[in-house]
N, C-alpha and C positions, 0 to 999 in steps of 0.2 A: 198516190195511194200510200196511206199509213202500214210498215211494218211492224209487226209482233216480235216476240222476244223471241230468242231462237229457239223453234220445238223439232220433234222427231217429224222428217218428211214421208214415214211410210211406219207402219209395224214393224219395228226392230226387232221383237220375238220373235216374231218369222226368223228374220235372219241371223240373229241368235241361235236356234235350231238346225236351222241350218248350218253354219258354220260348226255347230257342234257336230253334227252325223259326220262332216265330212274330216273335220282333224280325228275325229274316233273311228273311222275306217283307217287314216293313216295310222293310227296307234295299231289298229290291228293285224295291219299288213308289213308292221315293221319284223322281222323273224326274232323271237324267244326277247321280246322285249320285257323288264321285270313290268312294268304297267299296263299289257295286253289282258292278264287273268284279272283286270278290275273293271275294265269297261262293259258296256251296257249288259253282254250274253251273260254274265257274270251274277246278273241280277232277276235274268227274262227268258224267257224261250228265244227271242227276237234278238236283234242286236242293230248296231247303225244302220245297216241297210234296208230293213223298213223305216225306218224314220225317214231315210234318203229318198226313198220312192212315194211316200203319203205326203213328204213337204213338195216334193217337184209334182207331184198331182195337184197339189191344194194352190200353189204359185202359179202353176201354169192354167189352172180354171179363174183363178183371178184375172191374171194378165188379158187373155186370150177371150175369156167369156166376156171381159166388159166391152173387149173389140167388137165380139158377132154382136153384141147386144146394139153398138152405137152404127157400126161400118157395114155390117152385114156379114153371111160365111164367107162370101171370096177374101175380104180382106185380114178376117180371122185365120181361115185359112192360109193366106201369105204368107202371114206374118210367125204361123205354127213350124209350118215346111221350110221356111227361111231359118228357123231356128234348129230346126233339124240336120239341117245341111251343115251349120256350126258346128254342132254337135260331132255329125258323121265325121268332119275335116279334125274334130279333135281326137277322136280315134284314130285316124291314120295318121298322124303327127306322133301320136303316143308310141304306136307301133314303131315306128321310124325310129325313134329315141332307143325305143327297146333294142329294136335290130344294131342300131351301133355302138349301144353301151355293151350288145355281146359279142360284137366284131371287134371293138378295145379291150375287151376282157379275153376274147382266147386269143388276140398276137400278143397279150402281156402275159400271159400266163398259161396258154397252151391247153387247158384244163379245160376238156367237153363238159364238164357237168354245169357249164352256164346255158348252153346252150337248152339242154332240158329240163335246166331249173325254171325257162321263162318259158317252155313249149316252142322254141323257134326251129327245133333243129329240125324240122322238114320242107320248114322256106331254106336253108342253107343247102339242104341237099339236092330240092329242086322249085328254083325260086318260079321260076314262068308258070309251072302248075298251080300253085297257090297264089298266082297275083288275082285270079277271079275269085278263090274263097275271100281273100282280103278286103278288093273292093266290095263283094255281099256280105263282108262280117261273119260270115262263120267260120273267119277262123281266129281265135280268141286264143291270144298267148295270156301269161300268168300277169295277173292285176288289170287285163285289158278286156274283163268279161262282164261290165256292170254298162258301160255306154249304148251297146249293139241293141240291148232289149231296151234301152231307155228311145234310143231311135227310132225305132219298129212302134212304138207308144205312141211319141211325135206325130210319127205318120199316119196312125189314125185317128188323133185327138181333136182335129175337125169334126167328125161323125159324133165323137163325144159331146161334145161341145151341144151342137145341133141338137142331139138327143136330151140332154140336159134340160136346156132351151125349153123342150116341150115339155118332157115329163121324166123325172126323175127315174123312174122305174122301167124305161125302154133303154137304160141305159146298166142299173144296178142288175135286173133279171139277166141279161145272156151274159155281162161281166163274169157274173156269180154262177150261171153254168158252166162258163171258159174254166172256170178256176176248179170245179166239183170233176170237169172231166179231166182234168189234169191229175187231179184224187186217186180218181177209178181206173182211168183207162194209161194213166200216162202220158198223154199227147205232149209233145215237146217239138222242138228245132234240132236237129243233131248237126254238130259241127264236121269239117272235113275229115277228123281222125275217127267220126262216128263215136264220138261222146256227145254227151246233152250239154244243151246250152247250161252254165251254170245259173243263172238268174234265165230259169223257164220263163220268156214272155208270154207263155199264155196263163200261167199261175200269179206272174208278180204284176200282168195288167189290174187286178183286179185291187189288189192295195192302190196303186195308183190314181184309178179310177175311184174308191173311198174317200181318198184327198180330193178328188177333184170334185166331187159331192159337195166336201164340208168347205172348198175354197169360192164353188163358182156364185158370183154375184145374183143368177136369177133363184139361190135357195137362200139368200141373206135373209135370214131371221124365221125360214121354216123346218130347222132344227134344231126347235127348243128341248126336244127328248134328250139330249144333251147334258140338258143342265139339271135334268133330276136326278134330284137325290137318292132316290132308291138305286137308281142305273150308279151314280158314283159310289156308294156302297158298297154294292156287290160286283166294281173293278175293283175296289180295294179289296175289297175280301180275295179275289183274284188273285191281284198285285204281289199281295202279300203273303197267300201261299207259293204264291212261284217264286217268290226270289227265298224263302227259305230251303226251298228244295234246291235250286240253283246253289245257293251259297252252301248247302251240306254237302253238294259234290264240288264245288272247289277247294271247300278244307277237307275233307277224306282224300286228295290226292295228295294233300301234305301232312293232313295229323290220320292217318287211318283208324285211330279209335273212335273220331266223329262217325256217327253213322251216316250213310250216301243213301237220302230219300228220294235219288232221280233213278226210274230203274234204266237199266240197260238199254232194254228195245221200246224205251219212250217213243216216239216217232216226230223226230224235230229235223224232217228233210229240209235243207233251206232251199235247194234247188225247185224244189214245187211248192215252194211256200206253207209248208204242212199245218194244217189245221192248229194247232199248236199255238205252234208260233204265232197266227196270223193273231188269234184270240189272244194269247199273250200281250201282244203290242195293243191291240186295241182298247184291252182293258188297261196298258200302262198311259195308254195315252189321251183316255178319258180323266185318270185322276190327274196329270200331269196337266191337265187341260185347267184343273180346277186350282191348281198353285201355281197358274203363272201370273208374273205379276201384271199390275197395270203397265199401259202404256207411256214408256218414256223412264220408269224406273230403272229400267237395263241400263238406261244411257248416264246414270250418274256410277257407274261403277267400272271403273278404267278395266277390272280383267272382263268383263264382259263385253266392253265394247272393241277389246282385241277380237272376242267371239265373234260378234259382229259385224267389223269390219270382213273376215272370212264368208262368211253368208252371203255379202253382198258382191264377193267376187266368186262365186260357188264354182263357177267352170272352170275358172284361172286358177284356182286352190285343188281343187279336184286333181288337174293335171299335175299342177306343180310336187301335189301329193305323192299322187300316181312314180313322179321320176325319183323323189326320195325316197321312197321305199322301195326301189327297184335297188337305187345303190345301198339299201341297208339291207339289200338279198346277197347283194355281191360281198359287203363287211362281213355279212356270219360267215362267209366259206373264206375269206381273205385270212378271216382275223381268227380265223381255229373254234368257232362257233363262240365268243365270247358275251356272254349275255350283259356284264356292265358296259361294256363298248355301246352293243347295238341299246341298252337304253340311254344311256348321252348321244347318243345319235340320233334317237326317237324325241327326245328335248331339243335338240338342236334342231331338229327339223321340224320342231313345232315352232322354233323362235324366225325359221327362215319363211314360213305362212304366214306368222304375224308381222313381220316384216313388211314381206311384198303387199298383203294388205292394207298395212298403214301408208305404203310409198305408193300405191294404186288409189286410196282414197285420195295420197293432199294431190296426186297430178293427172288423175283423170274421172273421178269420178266425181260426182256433186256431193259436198260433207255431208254429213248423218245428222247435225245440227247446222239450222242454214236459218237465216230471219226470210221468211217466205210473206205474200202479201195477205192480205186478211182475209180475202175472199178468194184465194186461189187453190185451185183442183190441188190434194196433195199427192207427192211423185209418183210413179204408180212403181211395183213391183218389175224387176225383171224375169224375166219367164227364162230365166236362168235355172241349172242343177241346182 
């Protein structure tokens, strides 16, 4: 069998995107970094983490839906809840890290306020009561509150699936009432200290489910509504009034004679995913849609395909995100709140992602350019974050 020239084994813009939402939630969880005021919220009502939860709806209806379609729901299924359990196992690994990077932090330094900088100090005071919030996830210490709802998603993305499968709209109608009763009524999870989940899974299912719309294989090519013109229009017209209001309240916090056209009581809850926002991102990611490039140009572009190579290990970067910005919560109270520190520290940990990226492509994963045979199925996506 004759091989081709080496091309891209999957959509790198996927993972392009991806790996972008998730080095841009690390930029934002680094504390009083100078680069946090530029990233996406900067621009949107929205910020990385809709991008995070529509790319993992849209991968996971790829991956998953071409299973039920070939294998049937049990093996779709499997293969869903196997992934989930990943998942769950990377949460309590996270926690665990958390738990002992603040047991090193108070015998070096004696100083409780780590303990409630990361929300742990009621596992320290009575750990056996909270081993059962832990194993059901409600109880979500500081940077360990985006995987619980991503779980609880997992676990019923079979149903989705299925529903999909039939009819698109037995799947978008009760999503989009989950989300409207979250609007009105408030329905939420409340964690052990009786606060709300911060990423409402019954608000942020519904973005996810969006992505899983525009990903899953049995709607390939029946949404052309998409690609009208009039619809891309008037997200720009959107686009473009929202990032001038956004950008007038980030320069009135530093030139106050700009005048600040975001008023006060806008309503950009992100824990219920406020209407807002949700429309924000939608319309950013209609035009965004329309200027991405073809396939395979990402990959002649060396900082891109640093992007990239992150995308393709989204759980491994996720986490590894997760523990450097834990210790650049520890450097702002270490280092006397120094804001040039914690951004060389925010570079530095963007260069140790692209790192393990690059050493996780040459020794385990299959490269991004590979001479593949001419007629062969190309790689499929990981059903990865």
């Amino acid at each position: 069998m004759t091989l081709q020239e080496p091309l891209p084994r999957r959509d790198e813009r996927i993972d392009f995107l991806r790996g972008f939402a998730l080095l841009t939630i690390f930029v934002d969880h680094v504390p009083k970094n100078l680069f946090e005021p530029f990233t996406l919220h900067a621009y949107g009502f929205s910020d990385a983490a809709e991008l995070f939860f529509f790319l993992s709806g849209l991968v996971a209806a790829m991956v998953y839906g071409r299973t039920m379609e070939r294998q049937g729901f049990v093996a779709a299924a499997r293969r869903v809840w196997r992934r989930a359990g990943v998942v769950y196992g990377a949460q309590l690994g996270l926690l665990a890290v958390v738990l002992a990077l603040v047991w090193v932090c108070l015998a070096a330094t004696g100083n409780d306020v780590f303990r409630w900088m990361f929300r742990v100090e009621w596992i320290y005071e009575d750990p056996l009561t909270y081993a059962m919030p832990v194993l059901t996830l409600h109880y979500q210490p500081g940077y360990l509150d985006i995987l619980p709802s991503y779980v609880l998603l997992l676990a019923i993305f079979p149903l989705v699936l299925k529903g999909l499968q039939r009819n698109v709209w037995l799947v978008l109608v009760p999503s989009c009432a989950l989300w409207l009763a979250v609007q009105v009524f408030g329905l939420t999870l409340w964690t052990t200290r009786g606060e709300r989940w911060f990423f409402d899974p019954f608000a942020w299912q519904f973005i996810f489910v969006l992505g899983a719309v525009v990903g899953h294989p049995a709607l390939d090519g029946r949404l052309g509504f998409l690609k009208s013109p009039l619809l891309f229009k008037l997200a720009a017209v959107a686009a473009a009034a929202i990032a001038v209001v956004q950008i007038s309240f980030a320069l009135n916090a530093v030139l106050p004679q700009i005048p600040n056209l975001r008023p006060d009581s806008l309503p950009l809850d992100k824990s219920t995913l406020s209407p807002l926002r949700l429309a924000g991102f939608l319309a950013l990611a209609v035009v965004a849609r329309r200027f991405l490039p073809e396939k395979g140009v990402l990959l002649r572009q060396w900082p891109a395909l640093a992007v990239i190579r992150c995308g393709r290990a989204s759980l491994q970067i996720f986490a590894l995100g997760v523990v450097l910005s834990s210790l650049t919560a520890v450097t702002w109270v270490l280092g006397g709140n120094n804001a040039a520190l914690q951004s060389l520290l925010c570079l530095a940990g963007l260069g140790v992602q692209f790192a393990y990226a690059a050493w996780r492509e040459r020794t385990v994963r299959t490269p991004i350019l590979a001479p593949v045979p001419v007629r062969a199925e190309p790689e499929r996506l990981d059903g990865e974050i």
